[in-house]
C-alpha positions as CSV (number, residue, x, y, z in Angstrom):
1,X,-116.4,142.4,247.2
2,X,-117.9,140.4,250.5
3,X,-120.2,140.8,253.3
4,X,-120.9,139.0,256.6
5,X,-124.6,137.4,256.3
6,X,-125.3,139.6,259.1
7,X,-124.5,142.9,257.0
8,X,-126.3,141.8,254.1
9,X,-129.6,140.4,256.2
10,X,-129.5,144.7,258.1
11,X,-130.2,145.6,254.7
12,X,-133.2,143.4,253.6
13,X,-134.4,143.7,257.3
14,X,-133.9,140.1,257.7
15,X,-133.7,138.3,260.7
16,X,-129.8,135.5,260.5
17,X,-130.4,132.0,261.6
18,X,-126.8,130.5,261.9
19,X,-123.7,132.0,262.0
20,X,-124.5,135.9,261.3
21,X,-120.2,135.9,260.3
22,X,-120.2,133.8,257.5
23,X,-118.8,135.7,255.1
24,X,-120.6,136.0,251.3
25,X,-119.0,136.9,248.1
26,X,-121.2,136.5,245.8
27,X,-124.9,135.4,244.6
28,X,-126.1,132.7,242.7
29,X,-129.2,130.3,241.7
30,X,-129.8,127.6,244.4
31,X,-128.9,124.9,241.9
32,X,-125.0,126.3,241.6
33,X,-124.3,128.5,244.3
34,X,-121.3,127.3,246.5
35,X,-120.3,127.7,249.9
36,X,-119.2,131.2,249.3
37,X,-122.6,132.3,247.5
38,X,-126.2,133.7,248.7
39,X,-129.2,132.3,246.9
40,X,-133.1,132.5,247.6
41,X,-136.5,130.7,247.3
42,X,-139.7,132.0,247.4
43,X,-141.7,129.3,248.8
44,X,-142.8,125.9,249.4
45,X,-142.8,124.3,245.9
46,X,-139.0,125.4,245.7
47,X,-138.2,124.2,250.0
48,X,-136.9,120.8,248.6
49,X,-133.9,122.6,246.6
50,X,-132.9,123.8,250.0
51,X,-131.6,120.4,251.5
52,X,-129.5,119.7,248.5
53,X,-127.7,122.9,247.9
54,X,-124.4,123.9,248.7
55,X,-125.2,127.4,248.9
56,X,-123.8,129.2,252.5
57,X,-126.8,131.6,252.6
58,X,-130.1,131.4,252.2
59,X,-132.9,133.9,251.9
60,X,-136.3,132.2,252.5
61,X,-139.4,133.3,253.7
62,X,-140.6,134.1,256.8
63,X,-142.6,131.2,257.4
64,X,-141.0,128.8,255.6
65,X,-140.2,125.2,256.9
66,X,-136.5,124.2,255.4
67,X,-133.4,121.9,256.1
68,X,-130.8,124.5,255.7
69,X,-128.1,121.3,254.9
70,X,-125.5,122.8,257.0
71,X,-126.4,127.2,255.0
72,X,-126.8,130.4,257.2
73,X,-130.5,131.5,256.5
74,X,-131.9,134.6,255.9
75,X,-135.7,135.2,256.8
76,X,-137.6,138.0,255.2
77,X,-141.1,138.6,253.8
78,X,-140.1,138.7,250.0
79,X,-136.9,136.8,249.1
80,X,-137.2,138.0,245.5
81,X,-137.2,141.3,246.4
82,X,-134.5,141.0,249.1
83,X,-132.6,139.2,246.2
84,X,-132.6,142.0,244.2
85,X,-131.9,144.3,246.1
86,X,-128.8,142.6,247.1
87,X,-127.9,142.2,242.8
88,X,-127.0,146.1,243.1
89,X,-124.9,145.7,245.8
90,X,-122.6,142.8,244.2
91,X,-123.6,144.1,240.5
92,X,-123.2,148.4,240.8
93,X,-124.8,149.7,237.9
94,X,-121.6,151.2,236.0
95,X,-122.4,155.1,235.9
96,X,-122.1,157.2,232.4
97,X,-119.3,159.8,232.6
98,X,-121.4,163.2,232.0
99,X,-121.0,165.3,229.3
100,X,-121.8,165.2,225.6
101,X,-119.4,163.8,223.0
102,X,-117.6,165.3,220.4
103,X,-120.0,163.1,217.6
104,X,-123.6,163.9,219.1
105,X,-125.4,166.6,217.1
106,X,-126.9,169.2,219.1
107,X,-129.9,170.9,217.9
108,X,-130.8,175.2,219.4
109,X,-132.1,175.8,222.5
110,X,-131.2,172.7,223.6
111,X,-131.7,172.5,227.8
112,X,-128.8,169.8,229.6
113,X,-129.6,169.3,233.5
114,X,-126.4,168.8,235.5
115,X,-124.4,165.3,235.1
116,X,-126.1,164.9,232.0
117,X,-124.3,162.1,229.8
118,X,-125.1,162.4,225.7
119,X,-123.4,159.2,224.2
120,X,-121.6,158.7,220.3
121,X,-123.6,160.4,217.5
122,X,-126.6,161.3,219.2
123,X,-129.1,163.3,217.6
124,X,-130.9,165.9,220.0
125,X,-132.9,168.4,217.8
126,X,-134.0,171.6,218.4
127,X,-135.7,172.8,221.8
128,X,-135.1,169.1,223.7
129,X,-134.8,169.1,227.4
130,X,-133.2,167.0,229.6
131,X,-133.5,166.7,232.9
132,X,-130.5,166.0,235.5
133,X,-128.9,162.5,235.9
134,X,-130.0,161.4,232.4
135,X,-127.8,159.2,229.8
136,X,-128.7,159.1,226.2
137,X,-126.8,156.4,224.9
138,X,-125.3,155.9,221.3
139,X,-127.1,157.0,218.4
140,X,-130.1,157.7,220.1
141,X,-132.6,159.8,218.2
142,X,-134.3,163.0,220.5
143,X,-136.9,164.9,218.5
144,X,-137.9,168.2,218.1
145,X,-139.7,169.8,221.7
146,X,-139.2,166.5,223.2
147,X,-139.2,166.7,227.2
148,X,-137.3,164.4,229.0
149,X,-137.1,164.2,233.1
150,X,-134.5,163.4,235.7
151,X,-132.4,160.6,235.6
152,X,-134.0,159.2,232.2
153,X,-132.1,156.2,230.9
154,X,-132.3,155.7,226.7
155,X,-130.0,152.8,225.4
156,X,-128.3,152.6,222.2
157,X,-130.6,153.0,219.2
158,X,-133.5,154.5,220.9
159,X,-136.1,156.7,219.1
160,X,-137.9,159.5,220.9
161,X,-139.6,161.4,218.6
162,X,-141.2,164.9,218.3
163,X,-143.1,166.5,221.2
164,X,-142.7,163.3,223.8
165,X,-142.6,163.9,227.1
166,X,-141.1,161.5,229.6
167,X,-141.0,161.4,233.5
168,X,-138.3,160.7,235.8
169,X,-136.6,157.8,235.6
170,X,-137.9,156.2,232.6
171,X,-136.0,153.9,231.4
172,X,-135.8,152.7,227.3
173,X,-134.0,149.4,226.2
174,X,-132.2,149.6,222.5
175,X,-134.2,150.0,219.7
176,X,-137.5,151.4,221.9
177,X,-139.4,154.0,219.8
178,X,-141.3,156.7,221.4
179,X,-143.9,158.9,220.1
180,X,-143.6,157.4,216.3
181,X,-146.4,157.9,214.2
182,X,-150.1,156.5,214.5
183,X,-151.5,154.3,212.1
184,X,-154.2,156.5,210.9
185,X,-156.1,156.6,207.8
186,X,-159.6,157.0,205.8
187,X,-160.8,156.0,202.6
188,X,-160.3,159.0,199.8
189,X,-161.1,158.9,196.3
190,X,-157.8,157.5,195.0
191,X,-156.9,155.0,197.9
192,X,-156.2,155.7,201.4
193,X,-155.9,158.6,203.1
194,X,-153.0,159.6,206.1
195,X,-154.5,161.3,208.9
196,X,-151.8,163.1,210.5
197,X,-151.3,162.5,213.9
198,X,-150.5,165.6,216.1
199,X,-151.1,164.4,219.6
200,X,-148.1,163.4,222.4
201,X,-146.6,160.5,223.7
202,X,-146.7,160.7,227.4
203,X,-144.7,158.6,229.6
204,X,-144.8,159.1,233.4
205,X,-142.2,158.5,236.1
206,X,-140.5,154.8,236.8
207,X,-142.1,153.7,233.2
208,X,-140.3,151.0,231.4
209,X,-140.4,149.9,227.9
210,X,-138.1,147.3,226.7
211,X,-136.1,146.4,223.5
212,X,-138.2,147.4,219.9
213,X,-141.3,148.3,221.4
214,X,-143.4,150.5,220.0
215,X,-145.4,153.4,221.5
216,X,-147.4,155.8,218.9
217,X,-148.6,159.2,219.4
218,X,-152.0,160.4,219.8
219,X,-154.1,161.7,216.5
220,X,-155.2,164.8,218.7
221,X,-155.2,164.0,222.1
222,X,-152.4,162.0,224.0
223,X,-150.9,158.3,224.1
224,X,-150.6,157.9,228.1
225,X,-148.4,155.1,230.1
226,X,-148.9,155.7,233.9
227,X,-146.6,155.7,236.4
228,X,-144.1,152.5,237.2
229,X,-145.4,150.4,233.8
230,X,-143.5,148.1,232.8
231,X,-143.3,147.1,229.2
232,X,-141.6,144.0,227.7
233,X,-139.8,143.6,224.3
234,X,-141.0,143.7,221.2
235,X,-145.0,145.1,222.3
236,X,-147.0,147.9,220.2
237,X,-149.3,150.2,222.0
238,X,-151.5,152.2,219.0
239,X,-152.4,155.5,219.3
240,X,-154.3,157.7,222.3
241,X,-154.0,154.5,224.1
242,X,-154.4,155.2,228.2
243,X,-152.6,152.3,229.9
244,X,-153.0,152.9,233.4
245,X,-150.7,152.7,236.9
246,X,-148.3,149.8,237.4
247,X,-149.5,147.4,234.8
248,X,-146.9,144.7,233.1
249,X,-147.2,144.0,229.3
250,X,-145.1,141.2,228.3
251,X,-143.0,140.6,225.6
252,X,-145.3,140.4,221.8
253,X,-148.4,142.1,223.1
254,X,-150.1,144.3,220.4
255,X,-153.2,147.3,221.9
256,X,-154.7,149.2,219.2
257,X,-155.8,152.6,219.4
258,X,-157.9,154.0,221.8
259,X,-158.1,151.4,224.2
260,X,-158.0,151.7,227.8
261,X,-156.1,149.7,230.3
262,X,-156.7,150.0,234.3
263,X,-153.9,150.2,236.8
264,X,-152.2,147.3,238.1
265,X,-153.0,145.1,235.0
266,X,-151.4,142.0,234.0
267,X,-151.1,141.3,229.9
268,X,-149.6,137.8,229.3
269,X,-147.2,137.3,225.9
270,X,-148.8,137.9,223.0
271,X,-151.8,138.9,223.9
272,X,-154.0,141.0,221.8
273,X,-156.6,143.8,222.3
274,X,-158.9,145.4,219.5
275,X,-159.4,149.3,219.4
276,X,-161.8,151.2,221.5
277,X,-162.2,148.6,224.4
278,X,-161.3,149.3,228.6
279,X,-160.1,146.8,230.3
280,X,-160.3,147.0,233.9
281,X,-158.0,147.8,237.2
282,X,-156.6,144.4,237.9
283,X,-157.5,142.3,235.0
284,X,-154.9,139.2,234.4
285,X,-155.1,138.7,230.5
286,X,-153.3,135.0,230.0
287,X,-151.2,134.3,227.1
């Protein structure tokens, strides 16, 4: 698979200083991409790597002064984003033949949009929905009344349990688990005491949540990610937890119940967050 620079820079709305024929085959960091590759920078403090790559394309931005060292350049507003953009040209995501296979275990009154894909020894109980477009991978677990959208990705080992509902285009890494159980208890006479937790798991369109996190259901009311989230590996939200519109929560971070998180937040590694607090639209929480 190859391109002219010209081809590639229509579909980034990029504007070709050089040779607009030179022809790309494939993409590459600036450090080892060869004549034949496309890399990027995306800004000043990376313009020196530039001059001494061998790279034959280039996307930088707009306004960036660079020696090109002989490359085809590529000028757009976001090379990152041009960059990726580009990845699912040369790297097609490969698509899940639809249908169900003869290992999954289909629960009654089970609901399959078209071009569904329902992967090896699956476990879809009773009254799950899917919506069209969606792959459940391998020995993913789909609970009881759970609701699941349009072109839903789960990987391999994925847990959605009971009464989840999920948006379009959600997308869970192995090992995620949806929905599981609060941690909720009070002091009885003989120890303590489970408080059963009856509340949803809600997950809204474009939400991500990456390998072996966690996300618990609410006590009564609802544990809510909004829309285009993205969660890292390996993070815990706790139960009736609101996190809010486009936030990223990276990899190790632990909210406990109840709390509140504003749109557009930033939550470094590791970070932690005691029960019952809001934190605001737009807050950067460092590692």
């Amino acid at each position: 698979m190859e391109y002219s620079v010209q081809e590639l820079a229509e579909r980034v709305d990029g504007r070709v200083e050089g040779d607009p024929l030179r022809r790309v085959e494939g993409l590459a960091p600036v450090a080892s991409a060869g004549p034949a590759d496309l890399t990027y920078v995306v800004g000043a403090r990376y313009a020196r790597y530039v001059a001494g790559s061998r790279a034959g394309a280039i996307l930088v931005p707009t306004d960036l002064d660079v020696e090109p060292n002989g490359a085809t350049l590529i000028r757009v507003s976001s090379p990152e984003l041009a960059f990726s953009r580009l990845l699912e040209m040369f790297h097609p995501s490969a698509p899940s033949p639809p249908g169900v296979h003869a290992t999954a275990v289909i629960g009654r009154d089970v609901r399959l949009g078209e071009r569904v894909s329902v992967g090896p020894y699956a476990v879809l109980e009773d009254g799950v929905s899917i919506g069209p477009g969606s792959t459940i991978g391998a020995h993913v677990f789909v609970g009881r009344g759970a609701r699941l959208g349009a072109e839903v990705r789960a990987d391999p080992g994925c847990s959605i349990f009971e009464g989840a509902v999920l948006g379009d285009r959600v997308r869970l890494h192995g090992g995620a688990r949806i929905s599981s159980d609060g941690f909720g208890y009070t002091a009885g006479p003989e120890g303590p005491v489970k408080i059963r937790q009856v509340g949803r798991c809600v997950l809204e369109d474009d939400v991500e949540v990456g390998c072996n996190s966690t996300i618990d259901r609410g006590s009564l009311g609802d544990t809510v990610i909004g829309r285009g989230t993205k969660i890292d590996n390996l993070v815990h939200v706790g139960h009736n937890c609101r996190i809010g519109r486009n936030c990223f929560v990276v990899a190790q971070v632990g909210i406990a119940g109840s709390t509140v998180v504003g749109d557009d937040a930033r939550l470094g590694g590791q970070v932690g967050i005691a029960g019952h607090l809001e934190i605001g639209a737009g807050a950067s929480l460092g590692a």
